[in-house]
N, C-alpha and C positions, 0 to 999 in steps of 0.2 A: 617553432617547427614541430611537428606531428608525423612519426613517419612508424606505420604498423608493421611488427615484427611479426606476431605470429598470431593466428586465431586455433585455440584448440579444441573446437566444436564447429560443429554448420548446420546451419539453420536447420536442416533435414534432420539431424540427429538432438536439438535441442526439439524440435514438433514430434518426435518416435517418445522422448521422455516424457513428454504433454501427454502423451495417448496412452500411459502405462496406467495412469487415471480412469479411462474410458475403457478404452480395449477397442476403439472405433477408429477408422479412419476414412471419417465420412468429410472432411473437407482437406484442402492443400495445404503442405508447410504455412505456405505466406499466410490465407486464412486464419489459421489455427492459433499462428503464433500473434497477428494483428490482434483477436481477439481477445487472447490472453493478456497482451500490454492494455487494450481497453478496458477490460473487466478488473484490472489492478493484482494479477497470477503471476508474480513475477519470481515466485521461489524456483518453477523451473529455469530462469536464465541463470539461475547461482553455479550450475550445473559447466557453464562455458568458462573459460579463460583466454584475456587478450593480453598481447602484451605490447605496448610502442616505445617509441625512442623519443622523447620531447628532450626539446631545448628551450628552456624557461630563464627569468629571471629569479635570483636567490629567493626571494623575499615570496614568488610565487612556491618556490618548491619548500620553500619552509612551510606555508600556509598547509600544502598538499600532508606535510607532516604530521602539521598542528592537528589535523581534524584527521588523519589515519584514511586518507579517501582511498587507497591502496598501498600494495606494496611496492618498492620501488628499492632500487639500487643505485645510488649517486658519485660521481666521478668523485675521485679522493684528491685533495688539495694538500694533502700532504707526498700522496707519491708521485703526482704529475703535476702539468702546468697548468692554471687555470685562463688560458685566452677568453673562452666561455664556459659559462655554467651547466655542465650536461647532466640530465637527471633521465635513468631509465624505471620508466613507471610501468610496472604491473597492473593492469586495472582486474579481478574478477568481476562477472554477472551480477553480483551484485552491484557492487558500482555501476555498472551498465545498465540496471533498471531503470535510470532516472533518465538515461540517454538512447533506453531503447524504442522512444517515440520517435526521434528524432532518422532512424533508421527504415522507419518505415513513412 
């Protein structure tokens, strides 16, 4: 389960930081920022922050660990009950570079 907490940028304000480059805004957000995932400019999305709420299996949130794919805060098994495995992951823009094809 995948359920998104909060976005702390939008797409409008991620495409004004793109233009801090240029000084132009000669095409639209969606434009701008499609272009930029083409042309592989993806140090402006480092700029955004998401956050969701997944419910994974251990061995996947371990993995999430292993490789540092973001940050994250995981239910504790020492002060509660563990019925399921709840992992709250952090993703920033960078991690979302690799996902921000799939967006557009």
């Amino acid at each position: 389960m995948v359920k998104p907490i909060n976005v702390y940028m939008n797409e409008g304000e991620i495409a004004d930081i793109a233009r801090v480059s240029t000084g132009k805004k000669n095409r639209s957000d969606e434009e701008l920022l499609r272009l930029l995932i083409e042309r592989g400019h993806y140090s402006v999305f480092e700029h955004a922050v998401m956050t969701f709420y997944v419910k994974v299996p251990i061995y996947t949130a371990r993995q999430w660990m292993r490789h540092r794919i973001a940050s994250y805060t995981e239910k504790s098994g020492r002060y509660s009950e563990m019925e399921e495995y709840d992992v709250n992951v952090r993703f920033n823009a960078e991690d979302m570079a690799d996902r921000a094809t799939e967006m557009f």
